[in-house]
C-alpha positions as CSV (number, residue, x, y, z in Angstrom):
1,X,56.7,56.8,156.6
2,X,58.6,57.3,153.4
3,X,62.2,57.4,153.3
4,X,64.9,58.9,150.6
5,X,68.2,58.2,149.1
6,X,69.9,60.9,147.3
7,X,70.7,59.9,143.8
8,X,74.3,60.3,144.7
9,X,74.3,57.4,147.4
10,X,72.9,55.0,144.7
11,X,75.4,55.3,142.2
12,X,78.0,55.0,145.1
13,X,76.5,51.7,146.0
14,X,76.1,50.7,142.4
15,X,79.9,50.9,142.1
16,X,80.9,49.5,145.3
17,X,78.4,46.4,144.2
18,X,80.1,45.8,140.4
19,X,83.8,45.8,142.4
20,X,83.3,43.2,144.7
21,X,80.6,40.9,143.4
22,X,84.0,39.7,141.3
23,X,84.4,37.5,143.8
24,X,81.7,34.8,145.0
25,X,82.3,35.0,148.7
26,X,82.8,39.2,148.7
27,X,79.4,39.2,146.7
28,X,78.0,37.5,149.6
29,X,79.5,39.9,152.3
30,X,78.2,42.5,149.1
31,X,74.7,42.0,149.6
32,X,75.1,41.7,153.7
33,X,77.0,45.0,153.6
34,X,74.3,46.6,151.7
35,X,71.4,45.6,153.7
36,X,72.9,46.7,156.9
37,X,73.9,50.3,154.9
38,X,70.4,50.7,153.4
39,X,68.8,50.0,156.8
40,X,71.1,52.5,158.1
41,X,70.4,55.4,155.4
42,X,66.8,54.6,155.5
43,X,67.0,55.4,159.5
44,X,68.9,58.2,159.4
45,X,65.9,59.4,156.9
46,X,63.4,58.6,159.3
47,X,65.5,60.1,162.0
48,X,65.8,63.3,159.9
49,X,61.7,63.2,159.7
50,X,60.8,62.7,163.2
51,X,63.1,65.5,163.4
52,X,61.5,68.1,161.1
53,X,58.0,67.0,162.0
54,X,59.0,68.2,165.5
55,X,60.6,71.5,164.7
56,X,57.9,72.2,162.4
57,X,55.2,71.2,165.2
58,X,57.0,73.1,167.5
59,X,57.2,76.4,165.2
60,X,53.0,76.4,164.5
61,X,52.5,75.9,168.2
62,X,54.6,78.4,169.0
63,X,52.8,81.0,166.2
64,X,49.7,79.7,167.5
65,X,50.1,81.3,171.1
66,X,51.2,84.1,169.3
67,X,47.7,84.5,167.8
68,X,49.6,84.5,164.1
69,X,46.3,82.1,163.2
70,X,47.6,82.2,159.2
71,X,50.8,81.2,159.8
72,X,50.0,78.4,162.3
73,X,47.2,77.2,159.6
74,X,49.7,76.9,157.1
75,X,52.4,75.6,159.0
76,X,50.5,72.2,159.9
77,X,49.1,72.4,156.6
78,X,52.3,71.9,155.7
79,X,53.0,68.9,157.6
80,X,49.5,67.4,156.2
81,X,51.2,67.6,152.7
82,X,54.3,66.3,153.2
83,X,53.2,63.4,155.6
84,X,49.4,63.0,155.1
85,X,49.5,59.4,156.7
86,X,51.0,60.8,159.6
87,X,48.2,61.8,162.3
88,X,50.5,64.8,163.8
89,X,49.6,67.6,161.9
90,X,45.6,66.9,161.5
91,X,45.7,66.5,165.7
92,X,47.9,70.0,165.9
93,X,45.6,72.0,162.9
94,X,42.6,70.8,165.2
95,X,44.1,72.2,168.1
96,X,43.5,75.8,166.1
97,X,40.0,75.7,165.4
98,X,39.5,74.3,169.4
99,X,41.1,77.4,170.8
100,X,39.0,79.3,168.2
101,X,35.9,77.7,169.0
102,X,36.4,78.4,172.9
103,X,37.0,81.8,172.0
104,X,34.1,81.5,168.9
105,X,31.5,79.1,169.8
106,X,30.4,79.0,166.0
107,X,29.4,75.6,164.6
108,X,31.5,76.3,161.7
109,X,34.9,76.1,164.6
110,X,33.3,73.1,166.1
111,X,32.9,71.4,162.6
112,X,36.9,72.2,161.5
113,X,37.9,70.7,164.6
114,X,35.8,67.5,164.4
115,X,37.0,67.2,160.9
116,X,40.9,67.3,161.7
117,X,40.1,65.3,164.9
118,X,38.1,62.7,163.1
119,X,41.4,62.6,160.4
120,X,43.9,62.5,163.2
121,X,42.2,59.5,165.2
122,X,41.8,57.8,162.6
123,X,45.4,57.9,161.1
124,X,46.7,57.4,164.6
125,X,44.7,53.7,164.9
126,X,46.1,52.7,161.6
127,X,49.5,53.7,162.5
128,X,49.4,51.6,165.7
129,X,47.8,48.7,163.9
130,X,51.1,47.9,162.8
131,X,53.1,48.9,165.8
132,X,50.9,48.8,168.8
133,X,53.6,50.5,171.5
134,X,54.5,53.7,169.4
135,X,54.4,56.6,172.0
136,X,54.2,59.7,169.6
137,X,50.8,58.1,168.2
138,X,49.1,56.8,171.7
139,X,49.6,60.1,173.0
140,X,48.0,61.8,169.7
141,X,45.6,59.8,170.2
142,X,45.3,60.6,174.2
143,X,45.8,64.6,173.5
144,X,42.7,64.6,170.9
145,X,40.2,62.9,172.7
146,X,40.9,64.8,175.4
147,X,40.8,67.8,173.2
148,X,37.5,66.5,172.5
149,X,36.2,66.3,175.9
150,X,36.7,70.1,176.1
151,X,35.0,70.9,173.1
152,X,32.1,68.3,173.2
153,X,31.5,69.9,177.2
154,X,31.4,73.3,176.0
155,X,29.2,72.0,173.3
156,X,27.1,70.4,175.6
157,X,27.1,67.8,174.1
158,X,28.1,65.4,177.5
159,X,27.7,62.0,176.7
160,X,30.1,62.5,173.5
161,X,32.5,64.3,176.5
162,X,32.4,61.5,178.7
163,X,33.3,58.7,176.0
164,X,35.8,61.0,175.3
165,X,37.1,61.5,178.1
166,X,37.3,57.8,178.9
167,X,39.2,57.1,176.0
168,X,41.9,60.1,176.4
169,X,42.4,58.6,179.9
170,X,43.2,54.8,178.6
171,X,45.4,56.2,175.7
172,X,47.4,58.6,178.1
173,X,47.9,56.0,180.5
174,X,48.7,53.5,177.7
175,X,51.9,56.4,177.0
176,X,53.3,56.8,180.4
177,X,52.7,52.7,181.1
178,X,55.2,52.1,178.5
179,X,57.8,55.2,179.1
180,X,57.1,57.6,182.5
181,X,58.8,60.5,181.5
182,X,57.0,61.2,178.4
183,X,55.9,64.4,180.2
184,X,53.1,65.2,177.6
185,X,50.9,62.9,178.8
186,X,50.5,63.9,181.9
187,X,48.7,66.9,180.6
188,X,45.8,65.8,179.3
189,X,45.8,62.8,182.4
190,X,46.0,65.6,184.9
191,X,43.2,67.8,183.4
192,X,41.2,64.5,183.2
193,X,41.8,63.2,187.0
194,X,41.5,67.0,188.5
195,X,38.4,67.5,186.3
196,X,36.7,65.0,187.6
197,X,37.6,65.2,191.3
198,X,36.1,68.5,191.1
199,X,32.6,67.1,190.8
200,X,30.3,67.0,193.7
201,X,30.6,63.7,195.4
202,X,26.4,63.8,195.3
203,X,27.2,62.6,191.5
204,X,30.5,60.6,191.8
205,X,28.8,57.4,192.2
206,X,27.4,57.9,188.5
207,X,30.6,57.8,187.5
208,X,31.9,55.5,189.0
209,X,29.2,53.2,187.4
210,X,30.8,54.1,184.5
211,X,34.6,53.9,185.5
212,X,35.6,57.2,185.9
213,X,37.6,58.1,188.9
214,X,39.0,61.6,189.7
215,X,42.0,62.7,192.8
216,X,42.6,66.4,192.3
217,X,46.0,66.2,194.3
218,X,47.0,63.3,191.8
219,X,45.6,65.8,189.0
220,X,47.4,69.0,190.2
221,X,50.8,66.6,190.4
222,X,50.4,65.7,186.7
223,X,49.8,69.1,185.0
224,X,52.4,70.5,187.1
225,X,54.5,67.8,185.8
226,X,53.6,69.0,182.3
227,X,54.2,72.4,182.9
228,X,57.9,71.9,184.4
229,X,59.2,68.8,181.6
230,X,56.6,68.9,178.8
231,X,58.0,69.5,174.9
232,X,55.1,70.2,173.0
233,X,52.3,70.3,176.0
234,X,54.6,72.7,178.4
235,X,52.5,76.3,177.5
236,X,49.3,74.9,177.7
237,X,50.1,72.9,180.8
238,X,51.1,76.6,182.3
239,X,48.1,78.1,181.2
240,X,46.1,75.5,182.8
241,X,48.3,75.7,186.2
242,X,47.4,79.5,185.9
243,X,44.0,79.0,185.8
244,X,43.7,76.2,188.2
245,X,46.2,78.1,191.2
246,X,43.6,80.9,190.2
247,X,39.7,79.7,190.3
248,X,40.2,76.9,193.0
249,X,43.4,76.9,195.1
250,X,43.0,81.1,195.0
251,X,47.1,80.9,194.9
252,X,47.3,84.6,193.2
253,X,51.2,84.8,193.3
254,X,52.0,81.3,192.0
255,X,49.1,81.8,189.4
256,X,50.8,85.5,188.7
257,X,54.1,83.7,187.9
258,X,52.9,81.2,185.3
259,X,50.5,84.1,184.0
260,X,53.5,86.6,183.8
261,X,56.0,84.6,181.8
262,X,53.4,83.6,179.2
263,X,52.5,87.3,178.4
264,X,56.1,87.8,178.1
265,X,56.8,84.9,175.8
266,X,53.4,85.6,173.5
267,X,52.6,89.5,174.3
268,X,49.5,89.2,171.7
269,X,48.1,86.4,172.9
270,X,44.4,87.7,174.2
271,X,43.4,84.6,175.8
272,X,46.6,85.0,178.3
273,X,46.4,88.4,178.6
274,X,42.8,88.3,179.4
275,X,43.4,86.0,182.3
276,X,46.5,88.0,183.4
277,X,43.5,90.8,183.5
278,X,41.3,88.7,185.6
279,X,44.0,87.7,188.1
280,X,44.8,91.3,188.6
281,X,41.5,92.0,189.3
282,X,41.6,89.2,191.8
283,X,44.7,90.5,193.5
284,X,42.9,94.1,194.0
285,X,45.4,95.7,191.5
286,X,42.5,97.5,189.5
287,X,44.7,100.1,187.5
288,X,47.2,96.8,186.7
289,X,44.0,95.3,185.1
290,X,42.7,98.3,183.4
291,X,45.9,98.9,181.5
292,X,46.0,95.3,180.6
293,X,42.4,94.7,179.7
294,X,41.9,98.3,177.6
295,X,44.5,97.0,174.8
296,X,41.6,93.9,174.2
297,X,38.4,95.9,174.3
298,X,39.4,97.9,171.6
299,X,40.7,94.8,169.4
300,X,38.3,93.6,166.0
301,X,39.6,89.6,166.2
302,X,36.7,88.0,165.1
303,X,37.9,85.1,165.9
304,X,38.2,86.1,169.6
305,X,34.7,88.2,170.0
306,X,33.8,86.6,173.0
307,X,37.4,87.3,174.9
308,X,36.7,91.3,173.5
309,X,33.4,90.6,174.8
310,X,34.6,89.6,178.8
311,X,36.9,92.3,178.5
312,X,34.0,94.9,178.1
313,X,32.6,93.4,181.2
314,X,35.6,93.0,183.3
315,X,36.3,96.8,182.5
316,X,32.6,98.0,183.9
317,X,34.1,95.8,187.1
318,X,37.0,97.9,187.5
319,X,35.7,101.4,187.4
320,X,32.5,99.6,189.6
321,X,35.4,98.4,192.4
322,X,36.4,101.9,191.8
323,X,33.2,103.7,192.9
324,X,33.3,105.2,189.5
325,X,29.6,104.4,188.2
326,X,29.0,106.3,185.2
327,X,32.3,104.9,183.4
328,X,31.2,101.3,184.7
329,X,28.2,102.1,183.0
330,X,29.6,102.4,179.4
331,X,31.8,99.4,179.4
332,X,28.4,97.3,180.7
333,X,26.1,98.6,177.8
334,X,28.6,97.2,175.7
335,X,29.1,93.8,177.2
336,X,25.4,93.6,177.2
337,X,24.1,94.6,173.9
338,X,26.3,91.6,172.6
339,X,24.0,89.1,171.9
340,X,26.2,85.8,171.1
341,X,25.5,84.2,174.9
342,X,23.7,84.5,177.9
343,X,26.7,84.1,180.4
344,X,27.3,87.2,183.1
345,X,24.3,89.0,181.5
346,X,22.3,89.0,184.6
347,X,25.4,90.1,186.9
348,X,26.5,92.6,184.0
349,X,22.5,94.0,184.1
350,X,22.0,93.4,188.5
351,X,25.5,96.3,188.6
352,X,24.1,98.6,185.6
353,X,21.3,98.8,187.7
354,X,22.9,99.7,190.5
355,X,25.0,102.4,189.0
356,X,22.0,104.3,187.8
357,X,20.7,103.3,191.2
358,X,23.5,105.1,193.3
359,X,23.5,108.4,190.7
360,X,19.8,109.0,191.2
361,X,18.2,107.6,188.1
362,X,15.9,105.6,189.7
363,X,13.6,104.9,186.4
364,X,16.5,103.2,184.9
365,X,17.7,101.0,187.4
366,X,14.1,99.5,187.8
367,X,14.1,98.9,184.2
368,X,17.6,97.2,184.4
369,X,17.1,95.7,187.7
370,X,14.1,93.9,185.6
371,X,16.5,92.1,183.1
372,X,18.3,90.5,185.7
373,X,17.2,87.4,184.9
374,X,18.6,87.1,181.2
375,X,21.8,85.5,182.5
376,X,23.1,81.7,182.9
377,X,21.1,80.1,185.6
378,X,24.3,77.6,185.7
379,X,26.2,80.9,186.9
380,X,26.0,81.4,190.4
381,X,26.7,85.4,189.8
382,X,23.5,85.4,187.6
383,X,21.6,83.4,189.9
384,X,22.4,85.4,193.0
385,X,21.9,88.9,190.2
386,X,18.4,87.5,189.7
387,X,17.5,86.9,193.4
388,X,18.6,90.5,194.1
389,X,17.6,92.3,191.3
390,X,13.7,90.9,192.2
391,X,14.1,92.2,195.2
392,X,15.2,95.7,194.0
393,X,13.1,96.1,191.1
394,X,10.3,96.8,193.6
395,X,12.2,98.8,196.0
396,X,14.9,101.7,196.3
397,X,18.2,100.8,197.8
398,X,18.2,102.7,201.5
399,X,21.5,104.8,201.8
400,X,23.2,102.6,204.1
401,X,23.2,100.2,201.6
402,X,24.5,102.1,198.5
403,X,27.2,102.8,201.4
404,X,28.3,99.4,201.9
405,X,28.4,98.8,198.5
406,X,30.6,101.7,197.9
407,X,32.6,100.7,201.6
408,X,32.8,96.9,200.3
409,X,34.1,97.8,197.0
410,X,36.8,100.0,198.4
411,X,38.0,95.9,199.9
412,X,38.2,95.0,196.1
413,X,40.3,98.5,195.4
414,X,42.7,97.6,197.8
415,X,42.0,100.4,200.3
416,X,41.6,97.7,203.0
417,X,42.3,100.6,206.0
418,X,39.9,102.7,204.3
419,X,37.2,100.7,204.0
420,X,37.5,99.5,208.0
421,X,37.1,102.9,209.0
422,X,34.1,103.4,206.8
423,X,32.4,100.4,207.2
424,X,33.1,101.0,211.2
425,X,31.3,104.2,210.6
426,X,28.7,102.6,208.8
427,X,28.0,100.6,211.8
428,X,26.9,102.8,214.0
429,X,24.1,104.0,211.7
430,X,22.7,101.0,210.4
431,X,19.4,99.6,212.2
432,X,18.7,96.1,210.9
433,X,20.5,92.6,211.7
434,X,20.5,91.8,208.0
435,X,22.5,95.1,207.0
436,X,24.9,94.7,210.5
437,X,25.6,91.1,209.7
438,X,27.0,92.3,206.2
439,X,28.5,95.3,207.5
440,X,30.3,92.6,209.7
441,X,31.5,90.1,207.5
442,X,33.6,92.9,205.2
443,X,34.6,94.2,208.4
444,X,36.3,90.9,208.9
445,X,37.4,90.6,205.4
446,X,39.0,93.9,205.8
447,X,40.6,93.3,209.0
448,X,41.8,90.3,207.6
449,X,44.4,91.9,204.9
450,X,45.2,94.1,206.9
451,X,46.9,91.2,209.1
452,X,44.1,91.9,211.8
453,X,43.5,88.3,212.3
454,X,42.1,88.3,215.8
455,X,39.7,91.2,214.7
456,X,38.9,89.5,211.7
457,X,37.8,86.3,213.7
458,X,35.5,88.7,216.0
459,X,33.9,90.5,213.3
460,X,33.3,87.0,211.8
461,X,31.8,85.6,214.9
462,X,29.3,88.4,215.1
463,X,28.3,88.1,211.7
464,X,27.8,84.8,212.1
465,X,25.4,85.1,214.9
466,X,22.7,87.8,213.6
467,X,20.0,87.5,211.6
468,X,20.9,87.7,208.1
469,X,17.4,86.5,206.6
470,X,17.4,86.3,203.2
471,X,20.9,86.6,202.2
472,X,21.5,82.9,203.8
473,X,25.7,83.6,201.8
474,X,26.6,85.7,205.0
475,X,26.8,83.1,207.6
476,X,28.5,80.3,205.7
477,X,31.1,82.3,204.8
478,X,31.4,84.2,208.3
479,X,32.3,81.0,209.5
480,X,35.0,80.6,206.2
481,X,36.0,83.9,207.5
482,X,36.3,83.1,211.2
483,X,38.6,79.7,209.9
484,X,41.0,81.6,207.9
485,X,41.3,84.1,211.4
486,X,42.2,81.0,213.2
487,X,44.5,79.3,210.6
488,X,46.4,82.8,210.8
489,X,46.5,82.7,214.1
490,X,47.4,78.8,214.4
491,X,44.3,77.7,215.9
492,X,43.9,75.1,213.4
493,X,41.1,73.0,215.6
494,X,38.9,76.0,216.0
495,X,39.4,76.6,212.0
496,X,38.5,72.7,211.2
497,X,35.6,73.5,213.5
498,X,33.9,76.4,211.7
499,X,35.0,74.5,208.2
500,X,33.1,71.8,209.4
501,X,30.4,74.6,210.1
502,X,30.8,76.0,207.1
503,X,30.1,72.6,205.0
504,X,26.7,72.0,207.3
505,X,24.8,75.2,205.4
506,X,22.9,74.1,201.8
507,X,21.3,76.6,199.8
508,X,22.9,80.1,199.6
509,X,24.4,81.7,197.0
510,X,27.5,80.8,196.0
511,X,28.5,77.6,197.4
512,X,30.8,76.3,194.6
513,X,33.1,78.8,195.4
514,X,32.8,78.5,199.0
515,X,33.5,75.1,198.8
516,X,36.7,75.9,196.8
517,X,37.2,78.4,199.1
518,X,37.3,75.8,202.3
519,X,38.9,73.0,200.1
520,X,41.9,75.3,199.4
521,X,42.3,76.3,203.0
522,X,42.1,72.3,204.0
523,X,44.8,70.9,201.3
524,X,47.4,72.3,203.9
525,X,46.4,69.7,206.2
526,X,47.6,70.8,209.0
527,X,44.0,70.0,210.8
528,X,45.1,66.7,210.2
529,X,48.7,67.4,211.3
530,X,47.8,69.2,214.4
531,X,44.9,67.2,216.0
């Protein structure tokens, strides 16, 4: 990296030099003297670089989260300019056209990112041609690939992802082999390790073959690392957290505190305040949600269609949960007549349906309930939409069932003693085991927030032993139902029973996030602990 002395340090050299090279001897302790100053200057230069190279990294991240795109662009443009050997700023411009192309999938995002990627890599393995150990560069080099990974999986492009992946987890480990507490690292090594100790064990002996190993504990331990030391990692690793406390350990509160001080710090952010959205919606805070998620519908970011997009859909959820159909309906129609990607189509058509369904307009739920089938089959909402809305195109919902969907819905409002009564109302009118088995199992999912635990393992039971044909979902997670009961009520051998239960059922709907569901109760371990 080049170095400079101001012209005033030379001619105070060049003076110093003429005065004592009088004398043979001082000449020699001249040209000693001036070595050991010049090596001094030249580091303090250097020192001064590494310095601004940081603030100025620091300053585009932190526009970056602030969605100020321009200003982040030109920020590591700037650091291209002035060090274009240096693989820093081509790694952290890349990052912007990643974000942008999760948010964007446009070939044109995917290309800028390969091309600042490509440039990055490539400046990094020069750079530690010469000096083999250097931790800023071996974790550039770790951080991109693994940025890669993300991008070449959403690409689907997957063989690219796992040689990617591969080499992001032997550069990372490289960093934190040499020095432990660069926290950075542990970022993109925790993502990598969680990642792939999510996949089913059915395919872990592929990879394996190919020397990839995952431990989600060991995962979790190293983003959270990240997100409590990291310099230049510490938002994303947050973000990540959030999302991770969220979809698999189902840890709203800790999730909410991550999610919480990012909106703070980075108020127009979408991306974080979309997610803040979704976790409201989790928590059964539906009016939270709505205020939060209106501000993004009526955004134009083209850059961020997609997040608008969600947001349309997520809003028809809300006023669904709230039994208030014909406002779902608007916010639907829009998610739906976007035509960028299949994903939540067929869930976003299977509930359109239903609200014409439930208001009497029978001729347009058919045609709706018909469509079902235009979403991601790797989605297990649009698989199970498309199982149901086959069944429905060809027949009315009874009333007892557009009343458990209302009664089940007032469970996602919140409304928990509401919906017991109603549902135990509901009871008592409907005539088949497949409606009472479902009429059950919210019964027990009511009774369970409502600290009912002992009812909420009876209701489970009882679900759990009827006839629930072809919705084969109710009995595995009855017996999820009837484990939580007894973890609650500190049965934990019963719970590790119907767990075990649980994992014996194959083919329902949703049995990722059943299996998420039981995994998160388990990593307590007190089964283990109490045996």
């Amino acid at each position: 990296m080049k170095a400079f002395l101001i012209p005033g340090k030379i001619k105070m050299y060049s003076k110093i030099t003429s005065l004592i090279s009088r004398n043979s001897f001082l000449k020699k302790i001249s040209s000693t003297f001036f070595l050991i100053s010049l090596f001094v200057f030249f580091s303090i230069d250097l020192t001064v670089a590494q310095s601004v190279i940081a603030k100025t990294i620091k300053r585009g991240l932190d526009y970056g989260y602030n969605f100020n795109w321009d200003k982040a662009e030109k920020t590591f443009q700037s650091l291209i300019t002035r060090y274009p050997k240096d693989p820093r700023g081509y790694h952290y411009q890349a990052s912007i056209y990643l974000w942008r192309y999760l948010s964007n999938p446009s070939k044109q995002n995917l290309n800028l990112f390969v091309e600042y990627s490509d440039s990055a890599i490539e400046k990094a393995k020069t750079l530690l041609n010469k000096n083999p150990d250097n931790l800023e560069f071996l974790y550039v080099l770790g951080s991109d690939y693994s940025y890669r990974t993300i991008a070449f999986t959403k690409a689907e492009k997957f063989l690219d992802a796992v040689w990617a992946s591969k080499k992001s987890d032997s550069y990372l480990s490289q960093t934190l082999t040499i020095d432990s507490t660069y926290y950075d690292a542990y970022l993109g090594l925790g993502l990598y390790y969680f990642g792939v100790g999510q996949i089913p064990s059915t395919f872990r002996w592929a990879l394996n073959l190919a020397g990839i190993h995952g431990d989600k504990k060991l995962g979790l331990k190293y983003i959270k690392i990240a997100a409590k030391e990291g310099e230049y990692s510490k938002v994303e690793a947050e973000y990540y957290l959030s999302q991770i406390l969220s979809d698999f350990l189902f840890d709203y509160n800790s999730s909410s505190h991550y999610l919480q001080n990012l909106v703070s710090q980075y108020p127009n952010n979408l991306l974080f305040n979309y997610s803040f959205g979704v976790l409201e919606i989790k928590r059964r805070r539906l009016n939270d949600a709505e205020k939060i998620l209106e501000k993004i519908v009526t955004k134009e970011d083209s850059d961020f269609k997609q997040i608008i997009s969600f947001s349309n859909f997520l809003m028809g959820d809300i006023f669904f949960k709230k039994n208030q159909f014909e406002q779902a309906k608007k916010y639907y129609s829009n998610f739906t007549s976007d035509q960028s990607d299949n994903d939540y189509k067929g869930i976003a058509y299977y509930r359109l349906a239903l609200c014409f369904e439930i208001n009497g307009d029978r001729t347009e739920a058919e045609k709706y309930f018909k469509l079902t089938d235009k979403g991601n089959m790797d989605l297990e909402d649009d698989i199970y939409a498309k199982r149901e809305g086959e069944i429905y195109s060809k027949r009315t919902l009874a009333n007892t069932e557009i009343d458990l969907i209302r009664y089940s819905n007032m469970i996602d409002n919140g409304k928990y003693k509401i919906a017991l009564d109603s549902l135990s109302e509901l009871l008592e009118r409907v005539k088949t085991d497949k409606l009472k088995s479902e009429v059950y199992l919210y019964l027990s999912d009511a009774a369970y927030w409502l600290d009912k635990y002992n009812e909420s393992l009876n209701y489970a039971v009882l679900s759990k032993t009827l006839n629930s044909f072809d919705e084969r979902w109710v009995k595995p997670f009855a017996c999820y139902y009837a484990a939580r009961a007894n973890d609650k009520l500190g049965n934990y051998p019963a719970a590790k029973n119907f767990i075990d239960e649980a994992d014996s059922y194959s083919d329902f709907d949703y049995q990722k996030k059943l299996k998420n569901l039981l995994s998160a109760l388990s990593l307590e371990n007190k089964f283990v602990n109490n045996h």
